[in-house]
C-alpha positions as CSV (number, residue, x, y, z in Angstrom):
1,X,-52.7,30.2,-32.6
2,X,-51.9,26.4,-31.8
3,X,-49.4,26.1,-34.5
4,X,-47.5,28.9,-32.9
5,X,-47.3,28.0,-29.6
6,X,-46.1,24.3,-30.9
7,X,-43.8,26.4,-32.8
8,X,-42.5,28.1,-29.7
9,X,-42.3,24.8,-28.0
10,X,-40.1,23.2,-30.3
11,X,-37.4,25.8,-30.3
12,X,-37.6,25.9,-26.3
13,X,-36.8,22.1,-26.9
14,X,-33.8,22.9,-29.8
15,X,-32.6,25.2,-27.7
16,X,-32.2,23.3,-24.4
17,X,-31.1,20.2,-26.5
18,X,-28.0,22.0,-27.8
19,X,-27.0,23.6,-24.5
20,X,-27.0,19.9,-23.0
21,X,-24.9,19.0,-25.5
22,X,-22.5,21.6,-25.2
23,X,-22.3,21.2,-21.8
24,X,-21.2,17.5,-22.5
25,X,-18.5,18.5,-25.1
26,X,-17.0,20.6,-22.7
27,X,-17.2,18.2,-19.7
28,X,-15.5,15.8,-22.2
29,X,-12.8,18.3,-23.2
30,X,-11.7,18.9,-19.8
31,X,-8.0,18.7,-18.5
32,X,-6.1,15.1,-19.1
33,X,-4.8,16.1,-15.7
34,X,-8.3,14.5,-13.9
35,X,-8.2,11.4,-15.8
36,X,-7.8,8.9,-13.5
37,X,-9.5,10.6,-10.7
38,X,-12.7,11.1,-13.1
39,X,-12.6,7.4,-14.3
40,X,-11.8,6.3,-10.3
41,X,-15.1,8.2,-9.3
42,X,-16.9,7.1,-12.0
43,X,-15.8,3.0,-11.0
44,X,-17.7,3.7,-7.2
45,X,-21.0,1.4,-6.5
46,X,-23.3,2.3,-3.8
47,X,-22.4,0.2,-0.9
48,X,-23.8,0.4,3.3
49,X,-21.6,1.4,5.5
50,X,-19.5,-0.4,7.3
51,X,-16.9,0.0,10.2
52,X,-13.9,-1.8,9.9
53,X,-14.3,-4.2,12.6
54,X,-17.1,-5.3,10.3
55,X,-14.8,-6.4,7.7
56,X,-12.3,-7.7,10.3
57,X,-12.7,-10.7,12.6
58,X,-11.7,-8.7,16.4
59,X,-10.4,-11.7,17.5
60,X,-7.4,-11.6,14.6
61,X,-4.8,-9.8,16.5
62,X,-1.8,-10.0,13.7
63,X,1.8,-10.8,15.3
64,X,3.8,-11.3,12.1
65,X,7.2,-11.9,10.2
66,X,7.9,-11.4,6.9
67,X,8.6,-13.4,4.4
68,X,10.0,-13.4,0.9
69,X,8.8,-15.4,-2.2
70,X,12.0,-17.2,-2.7
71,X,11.8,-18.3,1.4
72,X,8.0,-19.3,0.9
73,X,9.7,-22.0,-1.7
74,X,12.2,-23.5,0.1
75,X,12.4,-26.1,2.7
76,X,13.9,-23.6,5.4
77,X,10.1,-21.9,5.5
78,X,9.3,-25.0,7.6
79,X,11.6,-23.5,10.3
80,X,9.9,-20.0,10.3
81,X,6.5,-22.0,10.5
82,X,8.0,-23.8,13.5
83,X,8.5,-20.7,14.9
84,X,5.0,-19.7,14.5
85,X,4.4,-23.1,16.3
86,X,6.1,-22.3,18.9
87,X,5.6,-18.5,19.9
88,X,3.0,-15.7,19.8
89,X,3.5,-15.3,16.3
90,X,0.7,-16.0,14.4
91,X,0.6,-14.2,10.7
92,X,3.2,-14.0,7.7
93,X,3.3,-11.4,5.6
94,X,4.2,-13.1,2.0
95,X,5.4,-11.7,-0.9
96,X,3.3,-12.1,-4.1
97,X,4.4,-8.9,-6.1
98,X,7.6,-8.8,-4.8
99,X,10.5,-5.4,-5.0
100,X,11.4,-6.6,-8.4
101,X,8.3,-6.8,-10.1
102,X,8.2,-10.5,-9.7
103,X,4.8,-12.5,-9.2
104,X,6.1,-15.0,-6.8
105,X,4.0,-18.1,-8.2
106,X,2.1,-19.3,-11.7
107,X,-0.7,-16.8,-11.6
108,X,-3.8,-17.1,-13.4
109,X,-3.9,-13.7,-15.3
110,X,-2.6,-12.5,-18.6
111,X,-0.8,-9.6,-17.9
112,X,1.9,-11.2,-15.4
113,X,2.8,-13.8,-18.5
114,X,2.6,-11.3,-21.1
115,X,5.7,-8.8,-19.0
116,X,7.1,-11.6,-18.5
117,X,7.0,-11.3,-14.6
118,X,6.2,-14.8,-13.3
119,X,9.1,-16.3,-11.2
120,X,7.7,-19.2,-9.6
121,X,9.4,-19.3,-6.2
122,X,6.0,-21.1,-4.7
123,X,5.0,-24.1,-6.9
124,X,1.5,-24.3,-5.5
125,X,0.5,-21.0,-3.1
126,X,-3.0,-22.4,-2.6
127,X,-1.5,-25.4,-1.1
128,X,1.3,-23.6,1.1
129,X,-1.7,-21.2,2.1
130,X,-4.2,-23.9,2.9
131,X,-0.9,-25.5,5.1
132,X,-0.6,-22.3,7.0
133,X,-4.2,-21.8,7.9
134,X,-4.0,-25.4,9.3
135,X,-0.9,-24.4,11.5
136,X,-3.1,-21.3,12.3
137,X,-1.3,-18.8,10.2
138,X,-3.2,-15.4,9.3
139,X,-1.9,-15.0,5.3
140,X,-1.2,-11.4,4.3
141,X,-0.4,-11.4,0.5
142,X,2.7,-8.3,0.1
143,X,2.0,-6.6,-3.2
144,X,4.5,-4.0,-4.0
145,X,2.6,-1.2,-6.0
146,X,5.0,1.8,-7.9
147,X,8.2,-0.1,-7.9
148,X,8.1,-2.6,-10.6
149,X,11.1,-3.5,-13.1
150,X,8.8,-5.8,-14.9
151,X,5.6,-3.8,-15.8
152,X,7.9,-1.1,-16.6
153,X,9.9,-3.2,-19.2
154,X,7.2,-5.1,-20.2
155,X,5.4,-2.1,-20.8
156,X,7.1,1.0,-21.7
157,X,4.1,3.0,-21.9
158,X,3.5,2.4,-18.1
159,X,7.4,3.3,-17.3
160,X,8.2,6.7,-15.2
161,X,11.0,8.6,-17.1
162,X,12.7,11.5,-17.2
163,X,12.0,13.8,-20.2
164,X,15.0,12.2,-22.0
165,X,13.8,9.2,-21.8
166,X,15.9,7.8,-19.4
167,X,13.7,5.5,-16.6
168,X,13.4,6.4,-12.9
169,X,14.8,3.9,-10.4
170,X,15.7,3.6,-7.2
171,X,19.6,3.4,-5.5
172,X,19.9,-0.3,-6.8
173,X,18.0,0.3,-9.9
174,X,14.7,-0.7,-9.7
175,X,12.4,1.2,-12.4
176,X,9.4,3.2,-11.3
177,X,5.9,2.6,-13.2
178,X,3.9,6.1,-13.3
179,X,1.3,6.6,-10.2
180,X,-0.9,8.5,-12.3
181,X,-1.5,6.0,-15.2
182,X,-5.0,3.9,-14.7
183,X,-3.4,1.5,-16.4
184,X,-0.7,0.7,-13.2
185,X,-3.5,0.8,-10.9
186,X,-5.8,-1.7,-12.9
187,X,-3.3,-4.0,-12.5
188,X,-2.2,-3.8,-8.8
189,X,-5.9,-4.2,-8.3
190,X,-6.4,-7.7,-10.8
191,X,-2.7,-9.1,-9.0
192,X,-4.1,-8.5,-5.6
193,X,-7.7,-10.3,-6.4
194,X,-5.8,-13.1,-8.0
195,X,-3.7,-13.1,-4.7
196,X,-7.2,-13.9,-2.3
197,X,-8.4,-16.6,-4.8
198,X,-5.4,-18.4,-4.1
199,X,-6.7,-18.2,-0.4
200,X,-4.6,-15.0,1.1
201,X,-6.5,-13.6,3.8
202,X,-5.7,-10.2,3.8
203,X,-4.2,-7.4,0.8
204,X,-0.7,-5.3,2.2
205,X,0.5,-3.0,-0.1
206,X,4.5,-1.5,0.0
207,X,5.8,1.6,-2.4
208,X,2.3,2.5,-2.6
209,X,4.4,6.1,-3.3
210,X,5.9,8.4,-5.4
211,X,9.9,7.8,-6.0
212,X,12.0,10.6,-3.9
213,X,14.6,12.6,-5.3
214,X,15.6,15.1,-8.1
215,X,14.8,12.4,-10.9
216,X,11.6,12.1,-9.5
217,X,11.0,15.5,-9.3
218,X,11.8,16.3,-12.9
219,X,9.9,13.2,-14.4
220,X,7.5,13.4,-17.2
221,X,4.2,11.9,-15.1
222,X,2.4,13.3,-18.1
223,X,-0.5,15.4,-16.3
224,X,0.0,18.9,-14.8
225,X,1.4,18.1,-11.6
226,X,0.5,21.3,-9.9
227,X,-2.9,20.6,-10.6
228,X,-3.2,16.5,-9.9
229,X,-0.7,17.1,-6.7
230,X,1.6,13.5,-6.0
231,X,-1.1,13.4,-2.8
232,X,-4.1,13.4,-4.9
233,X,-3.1,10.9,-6.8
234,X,-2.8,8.4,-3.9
235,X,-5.8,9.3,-2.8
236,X,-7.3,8.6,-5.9
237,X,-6.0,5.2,-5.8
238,X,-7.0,4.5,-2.2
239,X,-10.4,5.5,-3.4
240,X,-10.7,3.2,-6.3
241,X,-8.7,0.6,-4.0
242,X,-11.7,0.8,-1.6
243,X,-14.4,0.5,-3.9
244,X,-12.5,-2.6,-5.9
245,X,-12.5,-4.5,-3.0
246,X,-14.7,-3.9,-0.3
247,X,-17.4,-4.9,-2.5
248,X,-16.2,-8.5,-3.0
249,X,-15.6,-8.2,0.7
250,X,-11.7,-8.3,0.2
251,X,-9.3,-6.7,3.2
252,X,-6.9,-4.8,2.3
253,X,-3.9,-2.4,4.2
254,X,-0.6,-0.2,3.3
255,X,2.9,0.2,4.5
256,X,3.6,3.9,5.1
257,X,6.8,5.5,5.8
258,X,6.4,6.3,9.3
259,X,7.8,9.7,8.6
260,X,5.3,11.0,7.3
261,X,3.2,11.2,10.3
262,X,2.9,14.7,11.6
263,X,4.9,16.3,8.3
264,X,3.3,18.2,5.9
265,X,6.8,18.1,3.7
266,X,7.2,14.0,3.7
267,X,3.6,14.1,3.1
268,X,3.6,16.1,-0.3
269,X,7.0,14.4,-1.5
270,X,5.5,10.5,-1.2
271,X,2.1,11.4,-1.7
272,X,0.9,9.5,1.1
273,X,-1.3,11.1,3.9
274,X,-1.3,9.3,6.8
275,X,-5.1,10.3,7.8
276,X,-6.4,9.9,4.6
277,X,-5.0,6.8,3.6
278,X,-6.6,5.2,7.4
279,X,-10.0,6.1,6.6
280,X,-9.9,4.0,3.4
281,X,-7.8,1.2,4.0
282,X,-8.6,-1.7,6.3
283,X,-4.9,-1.2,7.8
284,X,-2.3,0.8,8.1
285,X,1.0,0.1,9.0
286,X,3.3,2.8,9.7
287,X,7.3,1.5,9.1
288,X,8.5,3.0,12.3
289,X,11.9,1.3,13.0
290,X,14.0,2.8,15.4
291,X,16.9,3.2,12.7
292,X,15.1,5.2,10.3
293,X,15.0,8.4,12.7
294,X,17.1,11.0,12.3
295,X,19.2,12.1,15.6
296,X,17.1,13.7,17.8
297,X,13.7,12.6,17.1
298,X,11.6,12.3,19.8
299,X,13.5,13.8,22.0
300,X,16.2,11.0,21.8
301,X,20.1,11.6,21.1
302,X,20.2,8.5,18.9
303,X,16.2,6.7,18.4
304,X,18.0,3.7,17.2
305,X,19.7,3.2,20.5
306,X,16.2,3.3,22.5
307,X,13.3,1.1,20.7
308,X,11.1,1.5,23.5
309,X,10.8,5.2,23.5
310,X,11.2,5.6,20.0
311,X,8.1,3.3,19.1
312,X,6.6,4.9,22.2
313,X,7.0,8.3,20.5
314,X,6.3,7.0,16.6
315,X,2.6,5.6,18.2
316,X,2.2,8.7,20.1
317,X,2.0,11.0,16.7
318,X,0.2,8.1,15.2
319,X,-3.0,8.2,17.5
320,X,-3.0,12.3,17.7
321,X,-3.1,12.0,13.7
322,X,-6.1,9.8,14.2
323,X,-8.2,10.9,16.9
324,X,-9.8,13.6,14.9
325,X,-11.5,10.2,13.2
326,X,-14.2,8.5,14.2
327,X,-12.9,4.8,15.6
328,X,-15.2,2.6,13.8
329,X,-14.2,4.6,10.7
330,X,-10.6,4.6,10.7
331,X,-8.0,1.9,10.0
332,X,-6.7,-0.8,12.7
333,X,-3.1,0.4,13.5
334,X,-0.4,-2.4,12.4
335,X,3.2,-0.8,12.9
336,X,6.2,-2.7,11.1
337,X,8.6,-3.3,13.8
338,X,12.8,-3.4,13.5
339,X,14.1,-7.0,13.5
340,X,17.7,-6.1,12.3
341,X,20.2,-4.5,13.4
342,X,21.4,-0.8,11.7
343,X,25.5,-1.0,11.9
344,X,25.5,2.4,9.4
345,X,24.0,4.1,12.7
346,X,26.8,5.6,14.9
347,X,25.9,4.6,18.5
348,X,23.6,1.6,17.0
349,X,22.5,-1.1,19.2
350,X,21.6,-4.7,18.5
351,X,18.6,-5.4,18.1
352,X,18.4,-8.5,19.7
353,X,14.7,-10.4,21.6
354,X,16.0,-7.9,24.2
355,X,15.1,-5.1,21.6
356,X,12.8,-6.6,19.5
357,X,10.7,-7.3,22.9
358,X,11.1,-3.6,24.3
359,X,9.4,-2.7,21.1
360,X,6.3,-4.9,21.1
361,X,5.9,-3.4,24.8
362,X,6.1,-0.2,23.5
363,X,3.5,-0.9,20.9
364,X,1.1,-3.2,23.5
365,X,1.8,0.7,25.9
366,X,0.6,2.8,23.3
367,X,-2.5,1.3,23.2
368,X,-2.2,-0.8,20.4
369,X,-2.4,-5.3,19.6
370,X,-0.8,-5.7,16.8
371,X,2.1,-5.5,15.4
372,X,4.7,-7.4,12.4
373,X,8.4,-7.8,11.9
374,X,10.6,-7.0,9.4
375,X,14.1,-8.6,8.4
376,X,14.9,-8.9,4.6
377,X,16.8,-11.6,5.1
378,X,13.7,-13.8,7.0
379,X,16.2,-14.5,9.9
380,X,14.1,-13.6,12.9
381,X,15.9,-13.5,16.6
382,X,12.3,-14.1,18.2
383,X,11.8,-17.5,20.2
């Protein structure tokens, strides 16, 4: 009688034993598609929680400029510091991974030398940050995510293309690397860790997006796009982003086109959603500049031509998007501000301190602190 029921009890055991294991081949087998967003959740730790005034000092109220990696190295950044001295502004926003794919100084990590993407504007970034923090100066390292020329040579693999072949770049030709590859996002991650050893205060991504166009639209991302939508993705990344470096403690924020605030249709096409992406980050900042809205907008025959309302009205759709969030749980609002003027714009105005001021008055109305400027060319109207 025993031998049978130890009989019995070993084929339960066989039995349950292979439907485990089949159960693991198929999870194994499953669609490529969830790759990255199987391998993101996998990468989470258990952490407490924590609001994000826990993680940010609430007496660091960021008024900023930016600032390219080539201006960072020359004697002229003395001037912009200077200004810094001599105003309200108190943060820089500093490129490190800049539009090009360039890693603006010698950077301690293999990858950047191996692509072939150092250019060392800034000779020695700990020293020029350590100088700014004794002038007072909040550091925000720039790292710009899905646009890089260099990864995407330097690694072909990692390139967006067309299914010909042909790369994906913007209007001046700047190659795409592909959202969805693990790879791109492992990297971002290392550059931007390597970025606060060198004493940056603060992580800002730009073109943390998909392209936009028809090219876009037709490239090979290699996963069933359908499926893995352009806004899971970015979600994905936010949530791996989150994970990376709120456990060593690290802050980090985005630049988000401001457009996609309140539109379902900008939301799908960049990938970025504008709620999801502020209960990750630390910060968000929302490019509202007057110039970028179309005719109309907010109620205003040309938004360019009125920067108070239109940041007025930009803010406005930014905290209904956020209310439905919880404060302590949501990002600190940062909106990038326009310090140049649009001549392309029929009925354009100059945006002179007259305008840049009626902006900040605008943000400081809406119920916001902080706020950062942006001019390409780092020549900033503002004393």
């Amino acid at each position: 009688m025993k031998r049978k029921i130890i009989a019995v009890f070993l084929i339960m055991v066989l039995v349950l034993s292979s439907l485990t294991a089949c159960k693991k081949k198929e999870t194994a087998s499953g669609d490529a598609d969830n790759t990255i967003e199987e391998k993101n959740e996998e990468s989470k730790v258990e952490m407490p929680p924590a609001s994000v005034a826990d993680r940010i000092d609430p007496t660091t109220k960021v008024h900023g400029i930016y600032v390219t990696g080539a201006m960072a190295g020359k004697d002229a950044f003395n001037n912009l510091i200077e200004l810094c001295d001599n105003t309200d502004l108190n943060a820089m926003v500093i490129d490190v991974k800049d539009d090009a794919g360039n890693i603006t100084y010698d950077m301690d990590l293999d990858m950047v030398h191996e692509i072939g993407a150092v250019k060392e504007y800034v000779r020695d970034m700990p020293g020029l940050i350590k100088k700014l923090h004794e002038h007072g100066i909040y550091c925000i390292a720039r790292v710009v995510c899905f646009k890089d020329p260099c990864l995407a040579s330097g690694r072909d693999d990692l390139a967006l293309k067309l299914p010909t072949g042909e790369p994906i770049v913007d209007g001046h030709g700047n190659a795409f690397v592909n959202p969805y590859k693990k790879e791109v996002h492992d990297y971002i991650i290392a550059v931007s860790k390597k970025a606060v050893e060198a004493g940056f205060d603060e992580i800002q991504f730009d073109y943390v997006r998909f392209p936009i166009g028809n090219d876009a639209d037709n490239a090979d991302y290699g996963v069933d796009t359908k499926k893995y939508t352009r806004v899971k993705c970015i979600s994905s990344f936010f949530t791996y982003c989150e994970t990376e470096f709120h456990k060593d403690g690290i802050i980090f924020g985005a630049d988000l086109f401001g457009t996609i605030i309140g539109s379902e249709l900008d939301e799908q096409a960049t990938g970025q959603v504008y709620k999801d992406i502020a209960m990750k980050a630390d910060v968000v900042c929302p490019m509202i500049y007057p110039s970028h809205y179309a005719n109309g907008n907010f109620g205003l025959e040309v938004p360019d031509a009125k920067p108070y309302e239109a940041i007025l009205g930009a803010l406005g759709r930014s905290t209904k998007a956020l209310s439905v969030i919880a404060e302590g749980a949501r990002a600190y609002v940062r909106p990038w501000l326009q310090s140049f003027t649009a001549p392309w714009i029929e009925g354009h105005i100059e945006y002179d301190l007259e305008a840049i001021k009626a902006q900040i008055q605008a943000v400081y109305d809406a119920g916001y602190e902080e706020w950062i400027l942006w001019n390409a060319s780092n020549k900033y109207n503002y004393e």
